[in-house]
C-alpha positions as CSV (number, residue, x, y, z in Angstrom):
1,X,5.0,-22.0,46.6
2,X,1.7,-21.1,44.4
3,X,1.1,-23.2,41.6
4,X,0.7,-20.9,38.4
5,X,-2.5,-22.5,36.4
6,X,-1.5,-22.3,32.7
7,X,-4.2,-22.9,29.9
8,X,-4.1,-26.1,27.9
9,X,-3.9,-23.8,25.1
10,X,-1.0,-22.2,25.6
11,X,0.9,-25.3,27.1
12,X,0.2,-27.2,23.6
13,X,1.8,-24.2,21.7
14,X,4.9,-24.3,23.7
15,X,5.3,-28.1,23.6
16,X,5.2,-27.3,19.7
17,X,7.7,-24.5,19.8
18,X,10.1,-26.6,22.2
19,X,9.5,-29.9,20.0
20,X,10.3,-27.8,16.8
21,X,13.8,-26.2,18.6
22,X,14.8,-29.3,19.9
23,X,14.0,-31.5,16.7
24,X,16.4,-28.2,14.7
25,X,18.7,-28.8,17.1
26,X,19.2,-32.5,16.5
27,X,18.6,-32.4,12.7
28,X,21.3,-29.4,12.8
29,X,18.7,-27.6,10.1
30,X,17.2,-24.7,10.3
31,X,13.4,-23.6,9.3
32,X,12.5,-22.4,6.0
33,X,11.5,-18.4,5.5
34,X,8.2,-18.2,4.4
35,X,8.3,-15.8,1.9
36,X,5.5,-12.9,0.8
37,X,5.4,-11.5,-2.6
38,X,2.9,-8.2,-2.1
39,X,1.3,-6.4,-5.0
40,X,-0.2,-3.4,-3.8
41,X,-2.4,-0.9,-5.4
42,X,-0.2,2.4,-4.3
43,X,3.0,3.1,-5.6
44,X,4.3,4.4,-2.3
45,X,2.4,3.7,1.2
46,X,1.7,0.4,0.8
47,X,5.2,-0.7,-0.7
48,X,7.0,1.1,1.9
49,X,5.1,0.1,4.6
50,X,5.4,-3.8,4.4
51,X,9.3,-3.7,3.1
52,X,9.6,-2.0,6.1
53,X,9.2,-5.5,8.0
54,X,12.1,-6.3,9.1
55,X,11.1,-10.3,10.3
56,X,13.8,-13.1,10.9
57,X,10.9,-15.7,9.7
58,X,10.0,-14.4,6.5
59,X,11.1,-12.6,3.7
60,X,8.8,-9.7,2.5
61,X,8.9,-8.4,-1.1
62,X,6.5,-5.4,-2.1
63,X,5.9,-3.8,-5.1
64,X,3.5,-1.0,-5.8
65,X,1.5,-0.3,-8.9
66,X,-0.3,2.8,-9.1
67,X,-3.4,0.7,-10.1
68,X,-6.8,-0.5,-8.9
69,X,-8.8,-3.4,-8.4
70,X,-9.3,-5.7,-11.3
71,X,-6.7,-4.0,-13.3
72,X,-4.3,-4.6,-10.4
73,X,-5.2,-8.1,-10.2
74,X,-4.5,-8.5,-13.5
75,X,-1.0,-6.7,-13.2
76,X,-0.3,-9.0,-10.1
77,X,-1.2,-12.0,-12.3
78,X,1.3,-11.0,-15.0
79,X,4.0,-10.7,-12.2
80,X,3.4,-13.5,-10.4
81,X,3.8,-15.4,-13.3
82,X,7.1,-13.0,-14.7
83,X,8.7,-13.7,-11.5
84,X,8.2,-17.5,-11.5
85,X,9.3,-17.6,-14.9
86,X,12.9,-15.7,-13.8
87,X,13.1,-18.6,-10.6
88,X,11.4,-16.1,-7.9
89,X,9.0,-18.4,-6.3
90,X,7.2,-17.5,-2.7
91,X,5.3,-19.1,-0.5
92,X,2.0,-16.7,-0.4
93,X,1.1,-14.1,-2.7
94,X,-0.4,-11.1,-1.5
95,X,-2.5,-8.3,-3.4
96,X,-3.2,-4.8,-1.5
97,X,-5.9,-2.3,-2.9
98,X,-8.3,0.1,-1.4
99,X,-12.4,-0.2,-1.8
100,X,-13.1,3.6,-2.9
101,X,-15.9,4.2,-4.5
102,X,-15.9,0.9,-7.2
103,X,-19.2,-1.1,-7.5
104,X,-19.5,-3.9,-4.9
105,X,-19.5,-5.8,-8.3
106,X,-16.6,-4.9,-9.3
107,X,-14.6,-5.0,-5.7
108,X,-16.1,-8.4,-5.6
109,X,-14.8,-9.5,-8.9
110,X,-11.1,-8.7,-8.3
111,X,-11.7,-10.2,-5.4
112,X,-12.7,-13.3,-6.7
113,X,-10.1,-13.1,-9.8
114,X,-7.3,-12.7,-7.5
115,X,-8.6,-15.9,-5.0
116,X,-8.7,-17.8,-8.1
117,X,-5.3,-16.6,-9.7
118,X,-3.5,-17.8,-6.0
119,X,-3.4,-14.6,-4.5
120,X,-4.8,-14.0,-0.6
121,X,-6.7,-10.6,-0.8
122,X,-6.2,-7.4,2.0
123,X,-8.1,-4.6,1.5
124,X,-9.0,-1.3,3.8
125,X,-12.2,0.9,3.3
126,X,-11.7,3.3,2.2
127,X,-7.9,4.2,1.9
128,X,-4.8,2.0,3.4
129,X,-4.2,5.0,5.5
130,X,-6.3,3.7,7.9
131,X,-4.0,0.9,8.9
132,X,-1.0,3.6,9.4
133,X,-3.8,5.2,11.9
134,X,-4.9,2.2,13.4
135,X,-1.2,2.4,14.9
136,X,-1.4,5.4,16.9
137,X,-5.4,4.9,18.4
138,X,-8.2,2.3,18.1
139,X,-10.3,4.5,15.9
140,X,-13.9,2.9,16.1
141,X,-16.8,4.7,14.1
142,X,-16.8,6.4,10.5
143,X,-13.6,8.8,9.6
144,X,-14.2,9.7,6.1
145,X,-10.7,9.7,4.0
146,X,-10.2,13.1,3.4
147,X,-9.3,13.8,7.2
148,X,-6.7,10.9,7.1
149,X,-3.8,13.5,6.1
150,X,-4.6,15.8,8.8
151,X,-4.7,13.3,11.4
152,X,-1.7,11.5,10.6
153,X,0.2,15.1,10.4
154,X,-0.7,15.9,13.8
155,X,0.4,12.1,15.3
156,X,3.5,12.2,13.5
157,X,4.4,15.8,14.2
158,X,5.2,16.3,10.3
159,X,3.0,17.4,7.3
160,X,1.7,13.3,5.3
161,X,1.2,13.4,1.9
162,X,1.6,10.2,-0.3
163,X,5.4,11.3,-1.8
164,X,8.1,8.8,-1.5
165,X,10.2,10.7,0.6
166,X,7.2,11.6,3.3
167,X,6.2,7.7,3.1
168,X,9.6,6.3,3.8
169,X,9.9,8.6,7.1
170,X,6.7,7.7,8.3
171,X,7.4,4.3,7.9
172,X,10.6,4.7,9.6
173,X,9.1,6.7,12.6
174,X,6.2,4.5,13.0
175,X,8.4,0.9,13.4
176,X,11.1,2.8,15.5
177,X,8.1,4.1,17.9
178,X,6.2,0.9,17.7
179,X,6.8,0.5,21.5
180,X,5.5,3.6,22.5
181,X,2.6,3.4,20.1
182,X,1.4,0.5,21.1
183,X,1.5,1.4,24.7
């Protein structure tokens, strides 16, 4: 019988994972949910898109704005803190906006603001309709945004636009076909 060679690596990480489900087993606990708390600049896409993570590890709570960069920031600040205040504390804080067409200045800054307020950053040049794209085909060179809607209508088979009700069933099509996507 053949010996299978298996990386150091990957021996280390499944040590750790048996350690940890042996040491739950005999401490009869169970891991803490991280927990996610995502302000996003869109009021629909983005929201929809990361509530629709349905994860056994973590709890995932996004809310969407309709606003962008630094005033965003400063809206996630004010919630952060409003939700703290009412006992709603999580383990990472998240804020979600596009580049567009703001000043590297002024990208930069709500960058920075955010960073310094607690907050990790996640951004997508030029519209976060690229990461729904990026689920259908590794698209590798320039797509301006204005073709974003068409593409996505022709992979999903129905007409995108940003509407609640056209978000939510793209969301729901895209993590039931995830499988098949990715293949």
């Amino acid at each position: 019988m053949a010996s299978i060679d298996i990386p150091q690596k990957v021996k280390r990480i499944w040590d750790k994972r048996k350690e940890r489900s042996i040491e739950r087993f005999n401490n009869n606990t169970r891991e803490i949910k991280q927990s996610f708390l995502i302000i996003c600049e869109g009021e629909n896409t983005e929201p929809d898109y990361f509530n629709e993570f349905k994860l056994g590890s973590a709890k995932v709570e996004s809310v969407g704005q309709g606003m962008n960069t630094i005033s965003l920031v400063e809206r996630a600040i004010f919630i952060k803190k409003d939700y703290a205040r009412k006992g709603h504390v999580y383990n990472q804080y998240w804020v979600v906006f596009d580049k567009d067409d703001f000043s590297n200045n002024d990208f930069n800054n709500a960058i920075w603001v955010a960073q310094a307020a607690g907050f990790q950053v996640a951004y997508s040049n030029q519209s976060f309709e690229l990461w729904y794209l990026l689920h259908y085909n590794l698209h590798q060179g320039e797509i301006n945004r204005s073709l974003y809607a068409d593409i996505l209508t022709n992979y999903l088979g129905f007409a995108y636009t940003k509407e609640k009700e056209v978000s939510e069933k793209m969301c729901a099509s895209l993590w039931s076909n995830r499988l098949t996507i990715l293949i």
